[in-house]
C-alpha positions as CSV (number, residue, x, y, z in Angstrom):
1,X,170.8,-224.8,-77.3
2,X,167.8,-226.7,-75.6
3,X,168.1,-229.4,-73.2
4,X,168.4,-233.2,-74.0
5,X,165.0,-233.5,-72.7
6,X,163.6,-230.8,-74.3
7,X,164.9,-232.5,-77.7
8,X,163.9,-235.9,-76.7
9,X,160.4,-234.7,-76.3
10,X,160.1,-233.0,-79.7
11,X,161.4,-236.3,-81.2
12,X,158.5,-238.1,-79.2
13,X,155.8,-235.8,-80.0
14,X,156.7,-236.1,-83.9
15,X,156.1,-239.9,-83.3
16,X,152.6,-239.5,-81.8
17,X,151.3,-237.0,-84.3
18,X,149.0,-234.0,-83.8
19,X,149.2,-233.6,-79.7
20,X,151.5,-231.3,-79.0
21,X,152.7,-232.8,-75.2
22,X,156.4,-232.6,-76.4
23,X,158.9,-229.5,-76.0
24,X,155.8,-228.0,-74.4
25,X,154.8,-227.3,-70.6
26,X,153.4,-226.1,-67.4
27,X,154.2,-223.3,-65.6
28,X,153.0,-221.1,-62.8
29,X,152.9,-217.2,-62.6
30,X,152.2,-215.3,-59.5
31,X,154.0,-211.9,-57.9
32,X,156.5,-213.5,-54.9
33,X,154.8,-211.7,-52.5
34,X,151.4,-211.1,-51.3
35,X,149.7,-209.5,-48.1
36,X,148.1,-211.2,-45.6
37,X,144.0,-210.8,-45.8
38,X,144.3,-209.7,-49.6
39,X,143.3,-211.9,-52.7
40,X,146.3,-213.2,-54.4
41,X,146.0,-214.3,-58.1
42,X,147.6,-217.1,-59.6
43,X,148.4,-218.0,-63.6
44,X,148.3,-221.2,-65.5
45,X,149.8,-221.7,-68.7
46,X,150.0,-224.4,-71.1
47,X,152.4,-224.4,-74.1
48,X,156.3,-223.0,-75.4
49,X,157.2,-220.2,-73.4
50,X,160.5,-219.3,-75.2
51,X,158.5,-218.7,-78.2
52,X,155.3,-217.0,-76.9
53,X,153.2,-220.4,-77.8
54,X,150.0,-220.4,-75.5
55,X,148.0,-223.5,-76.0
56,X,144.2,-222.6,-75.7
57,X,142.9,-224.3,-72.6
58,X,140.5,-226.9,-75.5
59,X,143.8,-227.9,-77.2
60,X,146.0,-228.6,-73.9
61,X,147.4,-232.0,-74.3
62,X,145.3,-235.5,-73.1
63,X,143.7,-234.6,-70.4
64,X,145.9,-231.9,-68.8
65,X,143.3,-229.4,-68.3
66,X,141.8,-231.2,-65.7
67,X,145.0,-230.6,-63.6
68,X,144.4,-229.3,-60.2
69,X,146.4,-226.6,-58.0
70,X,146.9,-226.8,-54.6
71,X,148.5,-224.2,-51.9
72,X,150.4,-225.3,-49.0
73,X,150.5,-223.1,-46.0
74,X,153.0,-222.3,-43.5
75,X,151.1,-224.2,-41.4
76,X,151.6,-227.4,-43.4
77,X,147.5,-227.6,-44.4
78,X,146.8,-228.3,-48.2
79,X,144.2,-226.5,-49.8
80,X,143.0,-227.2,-53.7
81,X,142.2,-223.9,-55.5
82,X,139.2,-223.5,-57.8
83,X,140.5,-223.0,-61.4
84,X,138.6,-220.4,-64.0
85,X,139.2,-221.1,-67.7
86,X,140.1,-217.8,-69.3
87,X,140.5,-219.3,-73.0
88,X,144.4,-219.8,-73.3
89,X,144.9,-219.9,-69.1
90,X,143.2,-220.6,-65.9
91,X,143.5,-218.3,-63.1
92,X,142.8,-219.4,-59.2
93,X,143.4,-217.2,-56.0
94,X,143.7,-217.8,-52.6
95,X,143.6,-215.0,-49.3
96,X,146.6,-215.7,-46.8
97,X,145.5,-215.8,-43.3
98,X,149.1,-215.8,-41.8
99,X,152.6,-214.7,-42.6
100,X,155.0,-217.5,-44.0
101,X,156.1,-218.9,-47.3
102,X,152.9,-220.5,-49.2
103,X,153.8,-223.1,-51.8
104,X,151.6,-223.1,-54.8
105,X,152.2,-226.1,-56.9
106,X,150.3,-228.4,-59.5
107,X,151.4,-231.9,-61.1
108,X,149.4,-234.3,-63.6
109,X,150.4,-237.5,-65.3
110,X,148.5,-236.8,-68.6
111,X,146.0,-240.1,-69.3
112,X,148.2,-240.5,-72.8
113,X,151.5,-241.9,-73.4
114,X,153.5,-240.7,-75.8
115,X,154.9,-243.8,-77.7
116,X,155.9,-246.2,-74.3
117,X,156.7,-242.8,-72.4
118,X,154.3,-241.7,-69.6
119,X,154.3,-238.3,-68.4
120,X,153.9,-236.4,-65.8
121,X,153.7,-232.2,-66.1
122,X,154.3,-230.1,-62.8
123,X,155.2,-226.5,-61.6
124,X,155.8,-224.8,-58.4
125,X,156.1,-221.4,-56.9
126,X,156.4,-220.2,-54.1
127,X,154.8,-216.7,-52.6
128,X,156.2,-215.0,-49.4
129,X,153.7,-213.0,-46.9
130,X,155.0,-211.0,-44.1
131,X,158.5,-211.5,-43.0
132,X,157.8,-215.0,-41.0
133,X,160.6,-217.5,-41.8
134,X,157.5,-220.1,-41.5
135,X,157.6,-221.8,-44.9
136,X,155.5,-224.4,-46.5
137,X,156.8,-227.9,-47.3
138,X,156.7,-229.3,-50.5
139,X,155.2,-232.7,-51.0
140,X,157.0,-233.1,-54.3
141,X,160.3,-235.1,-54.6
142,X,161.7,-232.9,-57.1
143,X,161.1,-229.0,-56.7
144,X,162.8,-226.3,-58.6
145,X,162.8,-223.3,-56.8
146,X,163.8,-219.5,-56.4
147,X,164.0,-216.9,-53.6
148,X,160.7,-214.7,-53.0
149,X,161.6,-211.5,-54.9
150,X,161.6,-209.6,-57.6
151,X,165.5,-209.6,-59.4
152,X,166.8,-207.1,-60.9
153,X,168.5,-207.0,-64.6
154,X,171.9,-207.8,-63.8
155,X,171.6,-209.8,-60.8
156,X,172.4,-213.3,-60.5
157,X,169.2,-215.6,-59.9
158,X,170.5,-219.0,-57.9
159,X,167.9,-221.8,-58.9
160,X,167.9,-224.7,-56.7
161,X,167.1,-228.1,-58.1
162,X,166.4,-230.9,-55.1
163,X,165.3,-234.3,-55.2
164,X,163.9,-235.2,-51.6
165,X,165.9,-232.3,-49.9
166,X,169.3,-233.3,-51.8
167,X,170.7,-230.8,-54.0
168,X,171.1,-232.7,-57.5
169,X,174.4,-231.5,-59.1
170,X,175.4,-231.8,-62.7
171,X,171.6,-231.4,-63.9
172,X,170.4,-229.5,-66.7
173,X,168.3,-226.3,-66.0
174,X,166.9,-224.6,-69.0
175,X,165.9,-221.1,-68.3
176,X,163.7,-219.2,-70.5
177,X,163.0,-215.1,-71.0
178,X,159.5,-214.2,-72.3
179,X,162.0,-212.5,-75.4
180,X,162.4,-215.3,-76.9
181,X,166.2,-215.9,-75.1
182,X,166.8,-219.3,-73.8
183,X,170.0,-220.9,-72.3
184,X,170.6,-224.1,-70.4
185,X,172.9,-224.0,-67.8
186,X,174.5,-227.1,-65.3
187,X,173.6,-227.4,-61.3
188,X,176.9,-227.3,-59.1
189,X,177.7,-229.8,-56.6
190,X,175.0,-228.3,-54.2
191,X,172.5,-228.5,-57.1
192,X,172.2,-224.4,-57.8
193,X,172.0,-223.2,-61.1
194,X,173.5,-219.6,-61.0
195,X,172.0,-217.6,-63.8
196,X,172.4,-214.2,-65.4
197,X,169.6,-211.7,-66.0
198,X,169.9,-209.4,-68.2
199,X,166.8,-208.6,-69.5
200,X,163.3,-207.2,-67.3
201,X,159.9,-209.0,-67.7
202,X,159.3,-213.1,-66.9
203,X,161.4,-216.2,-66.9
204,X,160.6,-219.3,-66.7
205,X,162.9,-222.3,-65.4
206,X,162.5,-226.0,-66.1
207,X,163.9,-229.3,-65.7
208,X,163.2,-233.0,-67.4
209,X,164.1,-235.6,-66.4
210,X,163.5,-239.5,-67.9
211,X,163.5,-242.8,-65.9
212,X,163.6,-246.4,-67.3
213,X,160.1,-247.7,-65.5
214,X,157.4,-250.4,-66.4
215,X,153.7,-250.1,-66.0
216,X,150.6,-250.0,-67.2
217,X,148.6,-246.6,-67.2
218,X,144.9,-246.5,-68.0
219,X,145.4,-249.7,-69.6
220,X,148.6,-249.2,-71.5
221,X,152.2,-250.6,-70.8
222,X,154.6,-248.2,-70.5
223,X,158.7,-248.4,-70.4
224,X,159.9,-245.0,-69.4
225,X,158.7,-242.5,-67.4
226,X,159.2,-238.3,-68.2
227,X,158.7,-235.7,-65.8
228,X,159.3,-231.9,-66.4
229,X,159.2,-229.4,-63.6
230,X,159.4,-225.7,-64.5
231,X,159.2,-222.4,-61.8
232,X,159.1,-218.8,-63.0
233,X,160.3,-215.4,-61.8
234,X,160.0,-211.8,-62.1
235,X,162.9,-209.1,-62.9
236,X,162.9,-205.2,-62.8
């Protein structure tokens, strides 16, 4: 069953006709590890991932494609990656210099709101180099996050939901396989999502959440605001 969000959103987008912002969104993909002095390639996708929908890059909703990704180091320094439009994804890559955990995120409030809804699409990854315990801090409130590995089918994948550092408990995390599967399953009091993989190839996790907020954005009021966060992980 999806999400409350996720439902929401569909209700929304049949509202505002034609864009396709709702029960849609962003995600990341990237291997969790990379070697220090080597290229290392990162994904970006745009549409349904439970049912193989990928938006070409020309129909991505408002003005989403002009979304930028940044990498934080170990170090702590930010660095914007250049994106390459490769039809229905851009790809950017970035060469470690040191050993650590790099965070690779993006987030964009789209320039349209979707009835009196404004919305904000992010993702987040995380890639490990070396065996450093160094590890990049996000500049996001609310991450979504997963250890730097590659599962395997079986194992149980803990998926941490935050909100400034806190663990949020009793949330909603909808996990997705690239099979078509999908499952939502609640946060515990230290805001893990313990989740069962049973199939190899690519998930993707997200999370939406609505506030009550007023505003105007590029010249329009606004009432509410919606932001949905996703991360994504390999298993063997």
């Amino acid at each position: 069953m999806k999400s409350l969000p996720y439902l929401l959103l569909v209700f929304v987008a049949f509202l505002v006709g034609g864009q396709t912002a709702a029960a849609h969104a962003i995600w990341l993909e990237s291997a969790p590890n990379a070697g220090k002095g080597q290229s290392h390639e990162i994904r970006v996708y745009y549409g349904e991932y439970a049912t193989a929908e990928l938006e070409k890059t020309t129909d991505w909703y408002s003005d989403l494609r002009s979304l930028k990704l940044f990498v934080i180091k170990p170090d702590q320094t930010q660095m914007e990656l250049s994106l390459e439009d490769k039809d229905d994804h851009f790809i950017a890559s970035f060469t470690p210099e040191e050993d650590g955990t790099y965070l690779v995120y993006t987030t964009h409030p789209t320039k349209d709101l979707g009835g009196k809804t404004r919305y904000e699409f992010t993702s987040q990854l995380a890639v490990q180099v070396g065996k450093s315990a160094g590890a990049a801090q996000s500049k996001l409130a609310y991450q979504l996050a997963v250890d730097t590995k590659v599962f395997k089918k079986g194992d149980k994948v803990a998926i941490r939901l935050t909100k400034e550092g806190q663990g949020l408990a009793g949330q909603d995390v909808l996990l997705m396989s690239e099979s078509g599967w999908s499952k939502t399953y609640k946060t515990d009091a230290q805001g893990i999502a313990t989740v069962d993989v049973l199939w190899a190839g690519k998930y993707v996790a997200e999370f939406g959440h609505s506030e009550e907020a007023t505003g105007t954005w590029h010249g329009a009021p606004y009432s509410a605001t919606w932001q949905g966060i996703t991360t994504s992980f390999y298993v063997k």
